[in-house]
DRENTORKOL-3810 file (N, C-alpha, C; in nm, 4 decimals):
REM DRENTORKOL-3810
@n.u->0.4160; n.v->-2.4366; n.w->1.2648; ca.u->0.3471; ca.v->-2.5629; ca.w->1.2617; c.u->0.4055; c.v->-2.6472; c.w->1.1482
@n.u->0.4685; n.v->-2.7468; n.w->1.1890; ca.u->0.5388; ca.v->-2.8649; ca.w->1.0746; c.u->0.4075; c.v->-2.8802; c.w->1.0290
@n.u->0.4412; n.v->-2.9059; n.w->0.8911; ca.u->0.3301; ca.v->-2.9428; ca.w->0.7746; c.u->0.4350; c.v->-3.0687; c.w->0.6589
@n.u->0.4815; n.v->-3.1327; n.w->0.6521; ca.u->0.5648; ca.v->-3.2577; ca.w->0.5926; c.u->0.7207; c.v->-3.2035; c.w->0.5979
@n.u->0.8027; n.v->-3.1458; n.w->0.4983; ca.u->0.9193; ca.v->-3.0757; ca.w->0.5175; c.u->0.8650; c.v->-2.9420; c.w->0.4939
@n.u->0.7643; n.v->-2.9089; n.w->0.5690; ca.u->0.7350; ca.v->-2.7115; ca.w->0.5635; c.u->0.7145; c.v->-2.6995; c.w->0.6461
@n.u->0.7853; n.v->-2.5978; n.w->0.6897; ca.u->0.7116; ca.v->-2.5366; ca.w->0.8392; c.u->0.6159; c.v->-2.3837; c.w->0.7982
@n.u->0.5568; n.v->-2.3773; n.w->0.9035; ca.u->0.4321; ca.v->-2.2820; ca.w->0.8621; c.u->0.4617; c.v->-2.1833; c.w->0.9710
@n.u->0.4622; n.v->-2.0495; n.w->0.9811; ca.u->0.4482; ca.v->-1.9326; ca.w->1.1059; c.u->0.2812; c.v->-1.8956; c.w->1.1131
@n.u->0.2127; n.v->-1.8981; n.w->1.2103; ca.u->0.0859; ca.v->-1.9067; ca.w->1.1748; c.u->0.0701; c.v->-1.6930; c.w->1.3125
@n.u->0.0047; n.v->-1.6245; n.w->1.2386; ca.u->-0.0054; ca.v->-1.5093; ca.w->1.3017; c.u->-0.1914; c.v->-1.5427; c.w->1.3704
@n.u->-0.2486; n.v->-1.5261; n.w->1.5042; ca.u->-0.3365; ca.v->-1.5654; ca.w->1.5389; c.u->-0.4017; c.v->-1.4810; c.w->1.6235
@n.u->-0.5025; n.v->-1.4623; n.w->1.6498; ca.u->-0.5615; ca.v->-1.4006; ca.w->1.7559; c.u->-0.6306; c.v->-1.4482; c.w->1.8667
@n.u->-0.6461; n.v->-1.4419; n.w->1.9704; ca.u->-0.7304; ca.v->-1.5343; ca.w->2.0887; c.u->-0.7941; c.v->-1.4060; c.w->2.1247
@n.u->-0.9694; n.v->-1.4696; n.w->2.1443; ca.u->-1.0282; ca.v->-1.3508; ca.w->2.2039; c.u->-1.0398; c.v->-1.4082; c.w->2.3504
@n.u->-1.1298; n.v->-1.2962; n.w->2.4261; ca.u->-1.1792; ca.v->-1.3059; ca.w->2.5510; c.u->-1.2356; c.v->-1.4446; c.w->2.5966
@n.u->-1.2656; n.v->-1.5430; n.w->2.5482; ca.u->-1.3004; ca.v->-1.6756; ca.w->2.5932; c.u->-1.2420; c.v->-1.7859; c.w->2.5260
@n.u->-1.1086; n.v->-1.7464; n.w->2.4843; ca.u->-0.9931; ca.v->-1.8137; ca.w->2.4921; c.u->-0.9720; c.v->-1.9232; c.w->2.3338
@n.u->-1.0247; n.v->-1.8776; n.w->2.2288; ca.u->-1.0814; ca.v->-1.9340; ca.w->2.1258; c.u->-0.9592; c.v->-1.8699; c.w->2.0377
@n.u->-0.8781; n.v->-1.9338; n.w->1.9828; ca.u->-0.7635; ca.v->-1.9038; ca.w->1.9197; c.u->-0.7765; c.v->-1.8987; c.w->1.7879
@n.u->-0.7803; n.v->-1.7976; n.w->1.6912; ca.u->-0.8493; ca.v->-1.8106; ca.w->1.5527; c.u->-0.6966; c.v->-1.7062; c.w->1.4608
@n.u->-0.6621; n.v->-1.8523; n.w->1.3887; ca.u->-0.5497; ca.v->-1.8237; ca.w->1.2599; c.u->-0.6592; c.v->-1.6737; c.w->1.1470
@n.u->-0.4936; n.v->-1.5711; n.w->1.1796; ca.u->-0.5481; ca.v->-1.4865; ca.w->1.1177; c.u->-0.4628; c.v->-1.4634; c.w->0.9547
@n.u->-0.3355; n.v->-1.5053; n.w->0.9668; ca.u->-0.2565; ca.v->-1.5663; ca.w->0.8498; c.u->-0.1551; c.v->-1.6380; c.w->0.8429
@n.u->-0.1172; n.v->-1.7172; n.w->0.7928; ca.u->-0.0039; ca.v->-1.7985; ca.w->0.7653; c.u->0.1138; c.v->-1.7820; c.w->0.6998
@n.u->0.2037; n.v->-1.8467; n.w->0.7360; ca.u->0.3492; ca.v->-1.7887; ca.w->0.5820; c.u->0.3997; c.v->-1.9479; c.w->0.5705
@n.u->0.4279; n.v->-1.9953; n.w->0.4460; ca.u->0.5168; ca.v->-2.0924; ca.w->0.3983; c.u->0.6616; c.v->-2.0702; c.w->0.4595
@n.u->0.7311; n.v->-2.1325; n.w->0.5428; ca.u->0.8784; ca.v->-2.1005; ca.w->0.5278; c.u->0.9656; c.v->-2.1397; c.w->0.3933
@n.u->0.9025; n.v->-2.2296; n.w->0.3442; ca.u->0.9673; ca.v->-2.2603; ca.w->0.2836; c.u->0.9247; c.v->-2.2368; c.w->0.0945
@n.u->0.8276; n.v->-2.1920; n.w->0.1276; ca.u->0.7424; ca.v->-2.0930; ca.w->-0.0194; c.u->0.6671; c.v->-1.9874; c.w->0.0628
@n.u->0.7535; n.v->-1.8620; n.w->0.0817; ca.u->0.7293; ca.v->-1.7296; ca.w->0.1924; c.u->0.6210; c.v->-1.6677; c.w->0.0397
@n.u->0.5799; n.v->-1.7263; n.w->-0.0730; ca.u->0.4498; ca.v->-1.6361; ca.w->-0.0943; c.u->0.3778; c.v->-1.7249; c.w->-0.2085
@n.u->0.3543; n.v->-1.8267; n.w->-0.1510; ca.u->0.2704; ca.v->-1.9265; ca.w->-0.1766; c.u->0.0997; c.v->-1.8983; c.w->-0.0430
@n.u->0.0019; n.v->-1.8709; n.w->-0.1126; ca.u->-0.1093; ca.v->-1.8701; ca.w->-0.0183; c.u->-0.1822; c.v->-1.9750; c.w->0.0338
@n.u->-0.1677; n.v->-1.9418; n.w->0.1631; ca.u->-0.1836; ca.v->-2.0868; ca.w->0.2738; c.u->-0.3499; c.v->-2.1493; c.w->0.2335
@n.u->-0.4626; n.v->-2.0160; n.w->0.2752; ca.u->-0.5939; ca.v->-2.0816; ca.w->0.3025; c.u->-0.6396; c.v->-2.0732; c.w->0.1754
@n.u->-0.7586; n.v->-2.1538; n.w->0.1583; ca.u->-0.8344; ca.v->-2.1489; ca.w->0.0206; c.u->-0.8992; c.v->-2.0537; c.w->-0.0313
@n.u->-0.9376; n.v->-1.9516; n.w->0.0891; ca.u->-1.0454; ca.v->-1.7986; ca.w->0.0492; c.u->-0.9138; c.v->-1.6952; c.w->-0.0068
@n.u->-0.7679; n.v->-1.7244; n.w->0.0110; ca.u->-0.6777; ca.v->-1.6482; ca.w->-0.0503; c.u->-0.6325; c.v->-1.6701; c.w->-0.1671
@n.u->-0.6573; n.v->-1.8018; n.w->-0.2587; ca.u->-0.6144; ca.v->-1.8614; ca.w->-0.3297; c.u->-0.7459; c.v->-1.8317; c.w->-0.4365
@n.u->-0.8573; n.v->-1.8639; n.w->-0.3658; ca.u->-0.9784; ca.v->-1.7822; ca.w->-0.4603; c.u->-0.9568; c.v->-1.5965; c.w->-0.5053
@n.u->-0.9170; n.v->-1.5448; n.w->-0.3854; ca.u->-0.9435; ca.v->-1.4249; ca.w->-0.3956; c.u->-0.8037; c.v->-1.3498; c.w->-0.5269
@n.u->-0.6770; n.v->-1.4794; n.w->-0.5130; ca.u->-0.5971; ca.v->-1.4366; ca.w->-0.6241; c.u->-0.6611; c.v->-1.4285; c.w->-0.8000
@n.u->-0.7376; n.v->-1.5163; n.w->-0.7376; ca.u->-0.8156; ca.v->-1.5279; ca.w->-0.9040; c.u->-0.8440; c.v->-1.4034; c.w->-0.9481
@n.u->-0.8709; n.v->-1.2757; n.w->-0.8992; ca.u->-0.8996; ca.v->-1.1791; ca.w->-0.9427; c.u->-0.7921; c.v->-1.1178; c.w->-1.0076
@n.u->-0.6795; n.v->-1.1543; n.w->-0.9813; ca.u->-0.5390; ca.v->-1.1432; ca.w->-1.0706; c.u->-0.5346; c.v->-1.1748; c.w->-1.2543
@n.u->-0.6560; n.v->-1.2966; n.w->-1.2851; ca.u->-0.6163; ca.v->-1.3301; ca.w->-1.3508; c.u->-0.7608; c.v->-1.2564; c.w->-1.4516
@n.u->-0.8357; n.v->-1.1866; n.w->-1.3961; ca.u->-0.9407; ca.v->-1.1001; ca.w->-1.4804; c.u->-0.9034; c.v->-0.9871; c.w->-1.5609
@n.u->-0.8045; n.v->-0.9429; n.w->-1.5273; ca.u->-0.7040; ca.v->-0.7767; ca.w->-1.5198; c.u->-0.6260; c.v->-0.8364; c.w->-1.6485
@n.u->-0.6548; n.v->-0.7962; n.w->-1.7724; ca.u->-0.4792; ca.v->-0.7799; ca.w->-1.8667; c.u->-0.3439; c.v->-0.7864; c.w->-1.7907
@n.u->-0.3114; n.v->-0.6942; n.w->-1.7127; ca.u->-0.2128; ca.v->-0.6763; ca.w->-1.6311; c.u->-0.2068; c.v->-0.5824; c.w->-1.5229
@n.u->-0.1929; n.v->-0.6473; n.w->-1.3975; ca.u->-0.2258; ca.v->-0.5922; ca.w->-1.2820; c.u->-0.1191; c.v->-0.4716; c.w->-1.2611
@n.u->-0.1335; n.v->-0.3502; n.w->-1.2723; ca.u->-0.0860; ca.v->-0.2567; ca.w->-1.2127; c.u->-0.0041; c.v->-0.1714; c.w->-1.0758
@n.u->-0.1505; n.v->-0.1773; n.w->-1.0165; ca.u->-0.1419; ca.v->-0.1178; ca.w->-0.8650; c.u->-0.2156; c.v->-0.1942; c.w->-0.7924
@n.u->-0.1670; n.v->-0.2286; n.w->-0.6523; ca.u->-0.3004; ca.v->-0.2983; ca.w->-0.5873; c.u->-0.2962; c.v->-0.1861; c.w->-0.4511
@n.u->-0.3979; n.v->-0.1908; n.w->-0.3584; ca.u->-0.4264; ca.v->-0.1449; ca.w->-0.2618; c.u->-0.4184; c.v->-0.2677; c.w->-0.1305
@n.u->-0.3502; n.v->-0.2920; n.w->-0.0488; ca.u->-0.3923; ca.v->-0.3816; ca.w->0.0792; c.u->-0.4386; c.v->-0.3028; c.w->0.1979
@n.u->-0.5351; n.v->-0.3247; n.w->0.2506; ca.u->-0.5950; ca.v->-0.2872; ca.w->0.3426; c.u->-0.5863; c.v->-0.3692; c.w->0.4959
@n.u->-0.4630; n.v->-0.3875; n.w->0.5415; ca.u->-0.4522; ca.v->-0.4177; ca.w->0.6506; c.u->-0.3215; c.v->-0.5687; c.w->0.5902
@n.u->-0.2320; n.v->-0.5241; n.w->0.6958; ca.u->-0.0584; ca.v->-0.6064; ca.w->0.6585; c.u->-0.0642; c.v->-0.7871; c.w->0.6698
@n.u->-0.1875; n.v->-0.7936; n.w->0.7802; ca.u->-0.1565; ca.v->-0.9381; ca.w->0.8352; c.u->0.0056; c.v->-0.9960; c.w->0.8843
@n.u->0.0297; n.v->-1.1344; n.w->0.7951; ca.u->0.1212; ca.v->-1.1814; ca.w->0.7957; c.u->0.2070; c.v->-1.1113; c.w->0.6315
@n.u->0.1670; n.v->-1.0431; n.w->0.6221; ca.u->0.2460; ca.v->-0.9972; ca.w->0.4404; c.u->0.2534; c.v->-1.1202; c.w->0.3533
@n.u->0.0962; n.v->-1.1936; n.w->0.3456; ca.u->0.1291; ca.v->-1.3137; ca.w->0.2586; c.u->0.1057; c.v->-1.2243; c.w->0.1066
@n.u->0.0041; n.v->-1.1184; n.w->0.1051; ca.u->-0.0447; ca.v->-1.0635; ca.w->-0.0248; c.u->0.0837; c.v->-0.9851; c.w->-0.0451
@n.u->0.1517; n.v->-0.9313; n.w->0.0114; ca.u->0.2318; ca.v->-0.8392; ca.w->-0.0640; c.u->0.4105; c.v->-0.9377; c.w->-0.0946
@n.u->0.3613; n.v->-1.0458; n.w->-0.0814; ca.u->0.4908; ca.v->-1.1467; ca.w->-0.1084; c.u->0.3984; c.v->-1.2098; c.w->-0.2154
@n.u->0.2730; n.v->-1.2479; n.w->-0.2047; ca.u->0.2278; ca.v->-1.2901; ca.w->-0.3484; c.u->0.1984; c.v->-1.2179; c.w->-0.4507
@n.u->0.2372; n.v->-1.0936; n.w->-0.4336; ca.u->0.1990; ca.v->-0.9723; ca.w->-0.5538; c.u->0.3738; c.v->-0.9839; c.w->-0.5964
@n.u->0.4819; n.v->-0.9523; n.w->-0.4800; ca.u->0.6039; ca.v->-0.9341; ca.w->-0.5391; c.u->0.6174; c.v->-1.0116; c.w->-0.6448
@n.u->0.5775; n.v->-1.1555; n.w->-0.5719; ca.u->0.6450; ca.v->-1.3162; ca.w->-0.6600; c.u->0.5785; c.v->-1.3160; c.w->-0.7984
@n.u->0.4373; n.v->-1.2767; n.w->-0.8503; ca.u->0.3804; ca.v->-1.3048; ca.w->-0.9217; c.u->0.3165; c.v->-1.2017; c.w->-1.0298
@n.u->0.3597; n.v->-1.0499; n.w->-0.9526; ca.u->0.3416; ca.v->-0.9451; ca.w->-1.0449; c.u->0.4378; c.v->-0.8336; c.w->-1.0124
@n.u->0.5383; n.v->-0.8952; n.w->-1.0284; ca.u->0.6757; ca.v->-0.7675; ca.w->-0.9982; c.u->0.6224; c.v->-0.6666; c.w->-1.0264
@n.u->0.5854; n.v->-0.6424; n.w->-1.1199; ca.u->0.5853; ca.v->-0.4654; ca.w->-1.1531; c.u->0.4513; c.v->-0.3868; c.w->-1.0887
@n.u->0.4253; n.v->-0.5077; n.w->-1.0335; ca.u->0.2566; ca.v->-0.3958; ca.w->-0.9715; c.u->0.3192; c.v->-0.3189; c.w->-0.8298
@n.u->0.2831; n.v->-0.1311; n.w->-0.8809; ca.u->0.2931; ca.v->-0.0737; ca.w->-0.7867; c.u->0.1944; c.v->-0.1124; c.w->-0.6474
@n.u->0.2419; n.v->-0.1083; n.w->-0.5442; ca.u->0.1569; ca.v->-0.1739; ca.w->-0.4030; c.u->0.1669; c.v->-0.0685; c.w->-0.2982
@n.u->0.0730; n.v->-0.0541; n.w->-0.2337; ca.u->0.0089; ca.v->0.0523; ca.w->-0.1079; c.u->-0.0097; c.v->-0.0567; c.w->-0.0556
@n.u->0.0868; n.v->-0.0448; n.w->0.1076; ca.u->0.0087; ca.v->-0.1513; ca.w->0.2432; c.u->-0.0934; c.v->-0.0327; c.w->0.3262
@n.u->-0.1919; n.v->-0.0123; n.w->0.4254; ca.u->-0.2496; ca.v->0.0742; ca.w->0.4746; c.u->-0.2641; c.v->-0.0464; c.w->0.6244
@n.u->-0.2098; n.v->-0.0386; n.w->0.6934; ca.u->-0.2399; ca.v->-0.0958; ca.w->0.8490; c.u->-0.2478; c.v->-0.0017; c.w->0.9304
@n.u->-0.3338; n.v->-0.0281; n.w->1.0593; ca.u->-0.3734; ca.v->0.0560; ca.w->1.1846; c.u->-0.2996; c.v->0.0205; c.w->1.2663
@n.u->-0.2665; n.v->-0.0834; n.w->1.2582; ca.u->-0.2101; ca.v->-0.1350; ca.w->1.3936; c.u->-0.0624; c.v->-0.1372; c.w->1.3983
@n.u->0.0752; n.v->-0.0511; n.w->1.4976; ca.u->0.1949; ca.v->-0.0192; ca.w->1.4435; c.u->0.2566; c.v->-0.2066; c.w->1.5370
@n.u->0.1983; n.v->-0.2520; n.w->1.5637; ca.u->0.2177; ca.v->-0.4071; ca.w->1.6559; c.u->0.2092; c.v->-0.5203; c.w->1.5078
@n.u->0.1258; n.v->-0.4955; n.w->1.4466; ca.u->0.1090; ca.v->-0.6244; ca.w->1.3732; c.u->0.2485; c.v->-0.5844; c.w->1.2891
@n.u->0.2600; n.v->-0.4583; n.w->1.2673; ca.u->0.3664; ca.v->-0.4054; ca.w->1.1418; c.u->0.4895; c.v->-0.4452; c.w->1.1960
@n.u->0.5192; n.v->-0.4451; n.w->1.3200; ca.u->0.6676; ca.v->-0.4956; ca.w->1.3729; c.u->0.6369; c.v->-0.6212; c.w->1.4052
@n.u->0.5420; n.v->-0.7268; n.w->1.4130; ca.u->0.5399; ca.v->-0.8381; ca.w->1.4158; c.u->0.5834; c.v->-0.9013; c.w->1.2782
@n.u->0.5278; n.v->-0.8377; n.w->1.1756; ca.u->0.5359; ca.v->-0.8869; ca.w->0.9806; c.u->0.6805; c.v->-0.8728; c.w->0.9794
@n.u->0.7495; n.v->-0.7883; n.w->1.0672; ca.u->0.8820; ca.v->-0.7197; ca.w->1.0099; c.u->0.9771; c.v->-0.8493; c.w->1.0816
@n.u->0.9450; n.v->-0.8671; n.w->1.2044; ca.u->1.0162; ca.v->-0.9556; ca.w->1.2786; c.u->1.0340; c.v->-1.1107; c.w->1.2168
@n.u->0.8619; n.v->-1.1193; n.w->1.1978; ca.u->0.8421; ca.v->-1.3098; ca.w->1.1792; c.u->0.7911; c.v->-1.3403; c.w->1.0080
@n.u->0.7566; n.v->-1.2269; n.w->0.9790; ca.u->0.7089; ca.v->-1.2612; ca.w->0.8386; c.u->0.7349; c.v->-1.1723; c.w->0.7212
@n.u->0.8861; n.v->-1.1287; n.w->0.7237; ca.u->0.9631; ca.v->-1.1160; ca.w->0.5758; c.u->0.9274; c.v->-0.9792; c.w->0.5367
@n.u->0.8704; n.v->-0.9404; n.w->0.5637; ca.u->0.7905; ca.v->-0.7580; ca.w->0.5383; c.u->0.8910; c.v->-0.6809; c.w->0.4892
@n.u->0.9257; n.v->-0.6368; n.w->0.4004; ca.u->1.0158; ca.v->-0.5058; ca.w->0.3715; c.u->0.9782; c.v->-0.4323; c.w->0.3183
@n.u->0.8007; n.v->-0.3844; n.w->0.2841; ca.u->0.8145; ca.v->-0.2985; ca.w->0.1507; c.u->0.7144; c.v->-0.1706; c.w->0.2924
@n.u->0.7363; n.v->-0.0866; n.w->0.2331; ca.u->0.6590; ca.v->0.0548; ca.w->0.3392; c.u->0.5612; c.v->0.0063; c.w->0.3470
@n.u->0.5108; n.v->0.0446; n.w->0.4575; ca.u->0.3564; ca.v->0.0362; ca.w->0.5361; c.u->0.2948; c.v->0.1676; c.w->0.5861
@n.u->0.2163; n.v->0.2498; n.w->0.5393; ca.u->0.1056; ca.v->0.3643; ca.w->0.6054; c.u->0.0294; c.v->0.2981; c.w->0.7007
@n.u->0.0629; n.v->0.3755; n.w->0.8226; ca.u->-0.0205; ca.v->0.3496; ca.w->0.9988; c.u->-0.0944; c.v->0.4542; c.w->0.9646
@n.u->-0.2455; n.v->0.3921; n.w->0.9657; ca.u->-0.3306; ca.v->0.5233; ca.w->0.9960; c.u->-0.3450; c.v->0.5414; c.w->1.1639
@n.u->-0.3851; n.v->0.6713; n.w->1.1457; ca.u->-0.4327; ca.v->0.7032; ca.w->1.3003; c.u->-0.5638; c.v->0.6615; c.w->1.3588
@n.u->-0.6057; n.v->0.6084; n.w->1.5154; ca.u->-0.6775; ca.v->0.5365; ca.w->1.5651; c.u->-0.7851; c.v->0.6629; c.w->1.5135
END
């Protein structure tokens, strides 16, 4: 989705009555800059911590958190944990993903 000179990859879901709901976004052109405002709040918790360590992600999305942890806290060791082995080759394909991912089992 053009946004002025940015384009945006938007990862989405449509349920059963056809209602199309953005589940994450990526900057192309700032790949770990956070798109929505509840992600941009939720970084704030970055800034409570002396120095952030380790984080835990609980599900891959678009890999906006683990491109905003690279960009902004290199040294924090990171765990991805996704269920789904589809979203993980989607992140890998359209949204920059390189760091390991744990598939749990259904």
């Amino acid at each position: 989705m053009p946004r002025g000179t940015d384009i945006r990859r938007t990862l989405a879901s449509l349920n059963e009555n056809g209602v199309v709901t953005q589940q994450s976004a990526m900057s192309l052109m700032r790949p770990e800059q956070l798109i929505f405002a509840y992600e941009r709040a939720m970084a704030l918790a970055g800034a409570v911590v002396p120095q952030l360590r380790t984080a835990l992600l609980l599900g891959l999305g678009a890999a906006r958190w683990s491109r905003f942890l690279a960009a902004f806290f290199p040294d924090c060791a990171l765990t991805i944990v996704e269920h789904d082995a589809v979203i993980v080759e989607l992140a890998k394909r359209h949204f920059r993903i390189d760091h390991p991912v744990a598939l749990t089992m259904p």
